[in-house]
LOFI-772525 format. One record per residue (C-alpha): residue in three letters; x, y, z. Coordinates in steps of 0.2 Angstrom, whole numbers, padded with zeros to 4 digits, always signed. Each point is the difference from the previous one (the first is absolute). Layout:
! residues N
alaXYZ...
//
This chain:
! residues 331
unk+0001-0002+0111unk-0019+0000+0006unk-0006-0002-0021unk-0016-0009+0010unk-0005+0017+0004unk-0004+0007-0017unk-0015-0010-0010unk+0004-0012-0011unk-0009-0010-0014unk+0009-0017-0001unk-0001-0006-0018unk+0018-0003-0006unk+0009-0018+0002unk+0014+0003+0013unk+0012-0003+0003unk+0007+0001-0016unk+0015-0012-0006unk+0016+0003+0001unk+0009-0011-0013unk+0017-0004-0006unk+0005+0005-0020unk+0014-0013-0002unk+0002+0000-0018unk-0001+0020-0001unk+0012+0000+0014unk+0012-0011-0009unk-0001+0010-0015unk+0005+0017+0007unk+0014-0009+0011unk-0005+0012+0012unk-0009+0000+0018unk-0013-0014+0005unk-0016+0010-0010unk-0018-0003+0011unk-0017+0004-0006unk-0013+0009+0010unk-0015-0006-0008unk-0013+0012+0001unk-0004-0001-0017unk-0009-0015+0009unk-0013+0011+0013unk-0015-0008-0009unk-0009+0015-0004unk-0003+0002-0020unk+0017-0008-0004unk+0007+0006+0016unk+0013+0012+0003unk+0005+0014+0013unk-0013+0012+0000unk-0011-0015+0008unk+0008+0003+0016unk-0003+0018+0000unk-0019-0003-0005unk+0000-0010+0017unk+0001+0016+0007unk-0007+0010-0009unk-0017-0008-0002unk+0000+0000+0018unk+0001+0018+0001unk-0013+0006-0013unk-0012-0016+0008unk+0003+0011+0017unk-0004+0017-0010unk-0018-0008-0006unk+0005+0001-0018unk-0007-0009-0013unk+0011+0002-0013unk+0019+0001-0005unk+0008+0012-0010unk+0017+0001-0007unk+0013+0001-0015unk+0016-0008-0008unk+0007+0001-0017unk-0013-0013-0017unk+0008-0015+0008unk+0002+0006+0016unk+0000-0017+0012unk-0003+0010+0017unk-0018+0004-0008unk-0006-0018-0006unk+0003-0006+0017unk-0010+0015+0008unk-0013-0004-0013unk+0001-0019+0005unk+0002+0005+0020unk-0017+0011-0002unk-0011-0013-0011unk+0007-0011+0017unk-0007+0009+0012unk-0014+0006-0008unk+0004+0018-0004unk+0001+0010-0018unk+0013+0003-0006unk+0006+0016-0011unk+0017+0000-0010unk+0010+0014-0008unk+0011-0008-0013unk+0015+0014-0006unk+0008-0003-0018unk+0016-0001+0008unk+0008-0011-0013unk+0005+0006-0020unk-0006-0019-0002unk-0009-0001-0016unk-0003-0022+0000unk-0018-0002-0005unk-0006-0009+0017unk+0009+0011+0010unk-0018+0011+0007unk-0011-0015-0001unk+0011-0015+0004unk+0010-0005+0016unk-0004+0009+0015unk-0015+0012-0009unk-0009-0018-0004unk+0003-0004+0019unk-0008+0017+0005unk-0015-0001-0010unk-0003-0017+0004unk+0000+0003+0021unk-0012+0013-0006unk+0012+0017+0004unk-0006+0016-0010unk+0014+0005-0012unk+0005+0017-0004unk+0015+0003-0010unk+0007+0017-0002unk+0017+0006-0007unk+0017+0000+0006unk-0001+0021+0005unk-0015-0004+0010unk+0002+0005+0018unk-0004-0016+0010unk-0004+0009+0016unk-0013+0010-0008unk-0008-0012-0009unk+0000-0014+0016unk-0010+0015+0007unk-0011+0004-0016unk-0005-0020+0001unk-0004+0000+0018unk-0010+0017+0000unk-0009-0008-0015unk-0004-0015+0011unk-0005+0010+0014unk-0014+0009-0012unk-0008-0018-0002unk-0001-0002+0014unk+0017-0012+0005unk+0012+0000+0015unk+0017-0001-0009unk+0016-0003+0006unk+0013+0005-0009unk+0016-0010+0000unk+0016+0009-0005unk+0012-0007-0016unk+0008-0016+0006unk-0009+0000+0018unk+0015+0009+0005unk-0008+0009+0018unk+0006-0005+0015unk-0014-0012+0006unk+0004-0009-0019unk+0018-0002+0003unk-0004-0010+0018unk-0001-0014-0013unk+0016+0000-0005unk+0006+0003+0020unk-0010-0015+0002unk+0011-0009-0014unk+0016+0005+0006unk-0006-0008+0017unk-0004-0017-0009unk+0016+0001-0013unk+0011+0001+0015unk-0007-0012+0009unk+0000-0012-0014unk+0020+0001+0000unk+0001+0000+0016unk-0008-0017+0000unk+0009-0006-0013unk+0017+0004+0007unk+0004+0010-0015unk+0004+0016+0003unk-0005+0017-0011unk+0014+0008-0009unk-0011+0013-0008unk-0020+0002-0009unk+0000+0008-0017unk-0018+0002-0006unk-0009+0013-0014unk-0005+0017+0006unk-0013+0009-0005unk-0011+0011+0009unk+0009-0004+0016unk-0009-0011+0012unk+0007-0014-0002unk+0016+0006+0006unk-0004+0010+0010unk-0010-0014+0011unk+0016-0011+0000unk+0011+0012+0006unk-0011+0005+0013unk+0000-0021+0004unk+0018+0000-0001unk+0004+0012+0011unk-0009-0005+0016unk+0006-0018-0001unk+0018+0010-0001unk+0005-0012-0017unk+0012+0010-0009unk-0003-0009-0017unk-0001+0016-0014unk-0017+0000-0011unk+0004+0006-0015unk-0014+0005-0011unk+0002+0001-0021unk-0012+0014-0003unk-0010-0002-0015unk-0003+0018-0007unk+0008+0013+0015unk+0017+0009+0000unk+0008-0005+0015unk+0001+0015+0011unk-0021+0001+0000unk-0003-0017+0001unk+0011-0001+0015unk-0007+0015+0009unk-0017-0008-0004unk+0003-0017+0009unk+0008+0009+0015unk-0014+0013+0002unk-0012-0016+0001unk+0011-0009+0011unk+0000+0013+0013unk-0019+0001-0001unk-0001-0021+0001unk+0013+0001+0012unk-0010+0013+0009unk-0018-0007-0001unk+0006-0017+0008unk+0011+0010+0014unk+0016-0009-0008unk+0017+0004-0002unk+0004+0013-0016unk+0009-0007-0013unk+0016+0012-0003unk-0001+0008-0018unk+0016-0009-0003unk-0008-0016-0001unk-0009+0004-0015unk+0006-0005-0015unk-0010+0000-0017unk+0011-0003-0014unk-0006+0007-0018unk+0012-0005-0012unk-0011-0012-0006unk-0015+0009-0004unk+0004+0001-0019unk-0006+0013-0012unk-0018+0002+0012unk-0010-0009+0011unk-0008-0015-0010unk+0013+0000-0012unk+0010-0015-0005unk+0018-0002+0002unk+0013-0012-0003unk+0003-0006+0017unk-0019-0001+0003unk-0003-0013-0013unk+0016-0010+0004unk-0005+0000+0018unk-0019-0006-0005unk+0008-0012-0013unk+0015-0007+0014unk-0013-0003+0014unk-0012-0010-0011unk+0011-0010-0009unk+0008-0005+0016unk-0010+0001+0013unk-0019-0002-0008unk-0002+0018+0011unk-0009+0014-0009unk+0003+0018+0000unk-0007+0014-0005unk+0006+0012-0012unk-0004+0015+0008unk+0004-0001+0020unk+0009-0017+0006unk+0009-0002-0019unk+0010+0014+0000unk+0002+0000+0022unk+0010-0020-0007unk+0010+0010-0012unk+0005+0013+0014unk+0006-0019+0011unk+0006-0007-0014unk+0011+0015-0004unk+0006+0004+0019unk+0005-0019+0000unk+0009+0002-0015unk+0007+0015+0007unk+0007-0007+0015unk-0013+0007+0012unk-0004-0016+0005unk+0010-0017+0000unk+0002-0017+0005unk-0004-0004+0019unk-0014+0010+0000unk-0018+0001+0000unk-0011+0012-0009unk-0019+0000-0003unk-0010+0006-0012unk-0015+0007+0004unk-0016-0006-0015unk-0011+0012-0001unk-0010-0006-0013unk-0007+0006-0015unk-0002-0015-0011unk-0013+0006-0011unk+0008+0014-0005unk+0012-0011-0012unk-0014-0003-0011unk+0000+0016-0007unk+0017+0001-0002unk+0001-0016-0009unk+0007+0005-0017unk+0016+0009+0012unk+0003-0015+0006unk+0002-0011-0014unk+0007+0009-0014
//
C-alpha cells in the first residue's frame, strides 16, 4: 500500500502481540477472544495514538515545526502521548484539556494522565466543556506564532488522514499475524472515538479483501455521526494512499454502551474492567477500551458471536486513566 512513501518516526514497539484470553474466553462460553495489544506501543504507557504520532510527527518534522498542538478531554490519553512523542523528538508541546467529564474525584485534573503531561513538560490549558475546540486549537497556535513558534496543530484524536495510515499500518500487521498463525479472523471490535482508528483498519481491511467486520463501541457519539465520521475519513485514507474505498456499509459503530455521557461509568464498564483483571491480569480503561469489553461481552452474550470463532479485540490503551476513576471501580 506504498505507507514507505509518507514520513514516518519510528518509535513504537511493533509488532504488537496478538495473545490469546483463555480464562475470559471460557467464562463467556463464547468465540475464541484475542487481544491486540497496543496498550503495549511503548510510548508513555503505550496505546493507539502511538501509531498515529508515527505519522504525524513525520509530517510536522516535514513542515519545519517546532512545536505540537492539540486537544482531548482532562484525561485525554491521545494528548499524553503527543506530549511524550514531542519531548521525544525534541519539540514543545501545547495541550488543550476540555472538561469533558461531570467527574468531581479530587485527583481527577492533577493526577493520571494531567501528572503525565506536565511531567513531559506540555503546557496545560484547561477550558470548559462549551468551549469550541477548533477555535481555541487556533487561538493556541496564533499565540505560538506571536512568540515566535512554528506550530503544528494536531486535530482531537490524530484523526486526519496521514494519522489514520497508522492504523492502515495495523490492520496490515493484525492480518498477518493470523495469517501466520493459522487462525483465522472472525471479526475486530475496538473503542471508537474520534475515528481514526477505525477508519485506518478498514482501509487495511479492504485492500487485502478480508471480510472480517470491525466493530467500533463508541465511547461518547450517537451512532449515525459517529459512523458518517469514520466513513468520511476512510474515503480520505483510502484516497491519500490511492486504495480501495471502504463501502459505508462496513462501518459499524455501536453506541449502546456509552452510558449516561462520555467518561461516565456504567455497569458493564466496571464488570468488564473488573472480569478481565481478575481473570486475565489485562487492564482496561474505564473510559475507551472498558466500555468497548462491555459492548464484546454483551454481543457474545447476545449471540453475535459464538463457539468456533475467533474475535479480537483491539487495546487501545489508556491505563492511567483508571486512576482517577478509582473510587468508581471499587465501591
Amino acid at each position: 500500500m506504498q505507507l514507505a512513501r509518507f514520513a514516518r518516526a519510528r518509535f513504537c514497539h511493533l509488532p504488537t502481540a496478538l495473545e490469546p484470553l483463555p480464562r475470559l474466553s471460557a467464562e463467556l462460553g463464547g468465540p475464541q477472544i484475542l487481544v491486540k495489544r497496543d496498550d503495549a506501543t511503548g510510548l508513555a504507557f503505550g496505546g493507539n495514538k502511538t501509531r498515529k504520532l508515527e505519522f504525524l510527527i513525520g509530517q510536522a518534522q516535514g513542515a519545519g515545526a517546532d512545536t505540537l498542538v492539540t486537544a482531548g478531554g482532562v484525561q485525554s490519553n491521545h494528548c499524553r502521548q503527543t506530549a511524550a512523542a514531542a519531548a521525544r523528538h525534541g519539540l514543545a508541546c501545547a495541550l488543550v484539556l476540555q472538561r469533558r467529564v461531570a467527574w468531581n474525584h479530587p485527583g481527577y485534573e492533577e493526577g493520571g494522565n494531567v501528572l503525565l503531561d506536565r511531567l513531559a513538560g506540555a503546557e496545560v490549558l484547561l477550558v470548559e466543556r462549551d468551549a469550541e475546540i477548533a477555535a481555541e486549537l487556533e487561538r493556541t497556535a496564533e499565540r505560538l506564532r506571536a512568540r515566535g513558534r512554528r506550530p503544528f496543530v494536531i486535530p482531537v484524536g490524530g484523526s486526519t488522514p496521514v494519522g489514520a495510515l497508522g492504523y492502515v499500518s495495523a490492520g496490515l500487521e493484525l492480518m498477518a499475524q493470523a495469517e501466520a498463525s493459522g487462525r483465522p479472523i472472525d471479526a475486530i471490535v475496538h473503542a471508537s472515538g474520534s475515528g481514526g482508528t477505525q477508519a485506518g483498519l478498514l482501509v487495511a481491511l479492504e485492500a487485502l479483501g478480508a471480510e472480517a467486520p470491525v466493530v467500533g463501541i463508541s465511547v461518547s457519539e450517537a451512532r449515525a455521526a459517529l459512523e458518517a465520521t469514520i466513513a468520511d475519513l476512510a474515503g480520505r485514507t483510502a484516497a491519500l494512499l490511492g486504495s480501495a474505498v471502504p463501502p459505508d456499509a462496513r462501518v459499524e459503530a455501536l453506541d449502546r454502551y456509552v452510558g449516561a455521557d462520555y467518561g461516565q461509568p456504567t455497569a458493564g464498564m466496571r464488570e468488564a474492567v473488573r472480569l478481565c483483571a481478575a481473570l486475565e491480569g489485562l487492564f482496561l480503561d474505564p473510559v475507551y477500551t472498558g466500555k468497548a469489553m462491555a459492548g464484546l461481552i454483551d454481543l457474545i452474550r447476545a449471540g453475535r458471536f459464538g463457539r468456533g470463532q475467533t474475535v479480537v479485540f483491539l487495546h487501545t490503551g489508556g491505563t492511567p486513566a483508571l486512576f482517577p476513576y478509582a473510587e468508581a471501580l471499587l465501591d
